[in-house]
C-alpha positions in Angstrom: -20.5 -8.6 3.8 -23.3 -9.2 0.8 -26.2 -9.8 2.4 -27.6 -13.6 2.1 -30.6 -12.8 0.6 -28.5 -11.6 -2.1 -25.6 -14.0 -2.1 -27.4 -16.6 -4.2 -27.7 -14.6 -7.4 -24.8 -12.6 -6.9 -22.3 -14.9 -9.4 -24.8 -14.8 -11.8 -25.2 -10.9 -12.0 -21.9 -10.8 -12.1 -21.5 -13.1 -14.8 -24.4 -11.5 -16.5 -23.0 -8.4 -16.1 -19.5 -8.9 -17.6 -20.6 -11.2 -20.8 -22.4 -8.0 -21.5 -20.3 -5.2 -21.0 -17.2 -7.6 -22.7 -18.9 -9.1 -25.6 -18.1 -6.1 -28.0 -14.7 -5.8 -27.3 -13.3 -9.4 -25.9 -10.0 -10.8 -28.0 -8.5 -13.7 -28.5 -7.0 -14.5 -24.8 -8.2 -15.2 -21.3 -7.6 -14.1 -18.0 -5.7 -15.6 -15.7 -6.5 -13.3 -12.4 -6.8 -9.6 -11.3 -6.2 -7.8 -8.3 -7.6 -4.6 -8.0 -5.8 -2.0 -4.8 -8.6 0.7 -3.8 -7.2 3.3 -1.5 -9.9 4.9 0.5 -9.7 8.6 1.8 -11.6 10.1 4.4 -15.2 11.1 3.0 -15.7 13.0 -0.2 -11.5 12.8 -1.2 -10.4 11.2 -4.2 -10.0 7.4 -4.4 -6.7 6.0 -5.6 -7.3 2.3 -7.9 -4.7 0.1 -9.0 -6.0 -2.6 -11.7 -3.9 -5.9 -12.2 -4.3 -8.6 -14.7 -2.5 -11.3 -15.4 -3.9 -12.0 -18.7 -2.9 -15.1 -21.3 -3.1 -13.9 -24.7 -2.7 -16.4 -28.0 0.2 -16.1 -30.7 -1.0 -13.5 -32.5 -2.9 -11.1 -30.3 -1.6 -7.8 -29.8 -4.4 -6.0 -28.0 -7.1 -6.5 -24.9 -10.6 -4.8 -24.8 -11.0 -2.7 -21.7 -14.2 -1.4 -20.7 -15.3 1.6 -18.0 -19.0 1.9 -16.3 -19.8 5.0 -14.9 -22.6 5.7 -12.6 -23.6 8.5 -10.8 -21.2 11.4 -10.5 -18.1 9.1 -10.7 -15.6 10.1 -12.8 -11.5 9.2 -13.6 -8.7 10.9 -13.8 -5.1 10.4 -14.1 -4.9 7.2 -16.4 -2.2 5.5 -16.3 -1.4 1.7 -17.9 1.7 -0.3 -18.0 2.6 -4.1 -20.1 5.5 -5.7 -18.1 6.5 -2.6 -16.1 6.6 -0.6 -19.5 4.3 2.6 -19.8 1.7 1.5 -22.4 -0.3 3.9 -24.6 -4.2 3.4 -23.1 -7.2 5.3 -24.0 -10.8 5.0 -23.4 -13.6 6.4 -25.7 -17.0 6.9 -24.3 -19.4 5.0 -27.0 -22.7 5.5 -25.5 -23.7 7.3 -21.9 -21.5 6.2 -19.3 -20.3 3.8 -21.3 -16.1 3.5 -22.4 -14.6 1.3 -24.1 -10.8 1.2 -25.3 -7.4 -1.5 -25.9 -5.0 -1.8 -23.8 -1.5 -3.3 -25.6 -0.7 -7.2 -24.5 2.2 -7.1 -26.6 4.1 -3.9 -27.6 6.9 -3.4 -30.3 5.5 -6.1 -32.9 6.8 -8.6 -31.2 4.9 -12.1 -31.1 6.2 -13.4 -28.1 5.4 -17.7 -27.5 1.5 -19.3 -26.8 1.7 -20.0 -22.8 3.0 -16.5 -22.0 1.5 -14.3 -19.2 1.3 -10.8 -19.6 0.9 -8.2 -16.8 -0.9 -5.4 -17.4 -1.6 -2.6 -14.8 -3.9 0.5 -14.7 -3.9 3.3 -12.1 -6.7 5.8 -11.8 -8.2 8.3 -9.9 -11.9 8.3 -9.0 -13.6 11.6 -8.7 -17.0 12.0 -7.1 -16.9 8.5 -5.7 -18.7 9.3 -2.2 -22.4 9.4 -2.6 -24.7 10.0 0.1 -25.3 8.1 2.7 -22.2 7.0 2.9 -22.2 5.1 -0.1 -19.1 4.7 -2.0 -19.1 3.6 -6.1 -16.0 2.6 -7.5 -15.8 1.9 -11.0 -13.5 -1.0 -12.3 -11.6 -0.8 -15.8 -12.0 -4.4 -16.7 -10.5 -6.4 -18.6 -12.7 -7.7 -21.7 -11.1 -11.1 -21.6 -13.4 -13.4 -19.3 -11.5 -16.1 -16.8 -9.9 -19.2 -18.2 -10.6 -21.5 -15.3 -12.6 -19.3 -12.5 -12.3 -20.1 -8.8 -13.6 -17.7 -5.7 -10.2 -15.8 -5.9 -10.0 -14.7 -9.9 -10.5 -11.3 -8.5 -9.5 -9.6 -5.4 -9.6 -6.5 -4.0 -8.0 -4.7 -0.8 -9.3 -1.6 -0.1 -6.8 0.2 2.4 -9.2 2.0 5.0 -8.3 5.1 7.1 -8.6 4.7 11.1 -12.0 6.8 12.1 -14.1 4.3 9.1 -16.1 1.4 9.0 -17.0 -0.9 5.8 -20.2 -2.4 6.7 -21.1 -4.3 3.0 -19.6 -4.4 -0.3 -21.3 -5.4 -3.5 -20.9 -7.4 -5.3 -18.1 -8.9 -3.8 -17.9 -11.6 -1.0 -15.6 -10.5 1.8 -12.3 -12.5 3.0 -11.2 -10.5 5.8 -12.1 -6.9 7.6 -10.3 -4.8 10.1 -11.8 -4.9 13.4 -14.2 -1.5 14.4 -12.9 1.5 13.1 -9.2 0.8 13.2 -8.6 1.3 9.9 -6.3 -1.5 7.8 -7.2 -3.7 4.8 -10.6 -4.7 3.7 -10.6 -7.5 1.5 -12.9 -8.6 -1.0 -13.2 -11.5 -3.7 -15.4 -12.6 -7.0 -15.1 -15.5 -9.6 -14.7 -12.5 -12.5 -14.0 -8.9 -12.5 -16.6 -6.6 -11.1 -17.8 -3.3 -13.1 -17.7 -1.8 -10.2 -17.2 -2.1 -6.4 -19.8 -0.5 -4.1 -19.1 0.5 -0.7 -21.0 1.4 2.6 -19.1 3.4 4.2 -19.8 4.6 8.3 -17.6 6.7 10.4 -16.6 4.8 13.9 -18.2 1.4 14.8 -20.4 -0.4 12.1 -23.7 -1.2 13.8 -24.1 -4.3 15.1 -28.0 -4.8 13.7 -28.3 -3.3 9.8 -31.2 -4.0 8.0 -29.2 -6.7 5.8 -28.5 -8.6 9.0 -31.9 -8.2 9.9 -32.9 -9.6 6.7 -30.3 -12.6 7.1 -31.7 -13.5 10.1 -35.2 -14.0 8.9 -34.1 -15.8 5.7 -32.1 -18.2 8.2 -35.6 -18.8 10.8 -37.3 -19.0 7.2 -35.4 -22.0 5.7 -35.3 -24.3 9.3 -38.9 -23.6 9.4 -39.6 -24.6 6.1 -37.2 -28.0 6.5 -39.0 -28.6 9.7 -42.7 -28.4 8.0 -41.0 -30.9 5.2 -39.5 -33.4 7.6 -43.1 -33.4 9.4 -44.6 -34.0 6.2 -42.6 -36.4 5.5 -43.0 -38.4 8.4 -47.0 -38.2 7.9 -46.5 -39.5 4.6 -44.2 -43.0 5.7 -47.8 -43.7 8.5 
């Protein structure tokens, strides 16, 4: 879970984040949501990533920006995209360190289509170099360059499927909607207002923890704030004598 020290700021990193990385290559359209399907291997295996974006382009646009954020020793492999269920021609190009950018088709064969429709448009990867130390896992997100038309807590989602033996004790900078229990393995789900450069993982093998020096942290900020609203109701009391 994002720690609550950090869950304050988080929408606005986010936000911050995306307006940057998109504003270069963002179309004429909007998304409408995206679900993103991580599959997690046992530590230092490659990590399987489905992209999907339901995405609302106008009349005349034919192509949306994607972008790519590398960090670390992460690296992709085995791009694949789709428009409808139809293989799509998709490339990125790296235009600064770390840094790739590329179209992805909303509309293939010249064809117009009508203003309201959706189009679906998927992107399968491979991550190579995911797992860093400490059990830290990076994944990076091919997102879309077209920002949310009306955002809610569930424009983006993401399951990551995690093998019996592991634990996911955060994520960042996602807000999590539901987590196997101990090391059972299952479906780890996750949820932002936009898309996410990138999803990062802590990882543990068996039983998270029950104290982590987030929750630590979340405690204090918690015995913080009632202090703090106790020491302003006393005042204010002092102040109706």
């Amino acid at each position: 879970m994002i720690p609550l020290y950090r869950r304050a700021f988080v929408p606005g990193l986010a936000g911050l984040f995306l307006t940057v990385l998109s504003g270069s290559v963002a179309g004429q359209g909007s998304l409408v949501e995206g679900r993103m399907a991580v599959d997690l291997p046992m530590p230092s295996g490659p990590v399987r990533v489905t992209m999907d974006y339901w995405v609302l382009p106008d009349s005349l646009t034919q192509e949306m920006g994607a972008t790519l954020l590398f960090t670390g020793a992460a690296r992709i492999d085995s791009v694949l995209a789709s428009l409808d269920g139809n293989v799509a021609p998709f490339q990125l190009e790296e235009i600064r360190p770390g840094y790739w950018t590329g179209p992805v088709p909303v509309r293939m064969g010249g064809a117009v289509g009508s203003p309201g429709d959706t189009a679906h448009v998927r992107i399968s990867y491979v991550v190579m170099g995911a797992w860093e130390g400490g059990g830290r896992v990076v994944v990076p997100v091919v997102a879309s360059g077209w920002v949310p038309s009306h955002p809610h807590p569930r424009t983006f989602v993401g399951t990551v499927d995690v093998p019996p033996g592991l634990s996911v004790m955060e994520s960042f900078p996602t807000s999590v909607v539901t987590r196997p229990k101990g090391a059972e393995g299952g479906v780890y789900q996750v949820s932002l207002q936009g898309v996410p450069a990138m999803l990062s993982l802590r990882v543990v093998e068996g039983d998270a923890p029950v104290l982590t020096l987030e929750r630590l942290l979340d405690v204090f900020v918690v015995l913080f704030l009632l202090v703090m609203g106790a020491a302003g109701v006393r005042f204010l009391k002092r102040q109706e004598r």
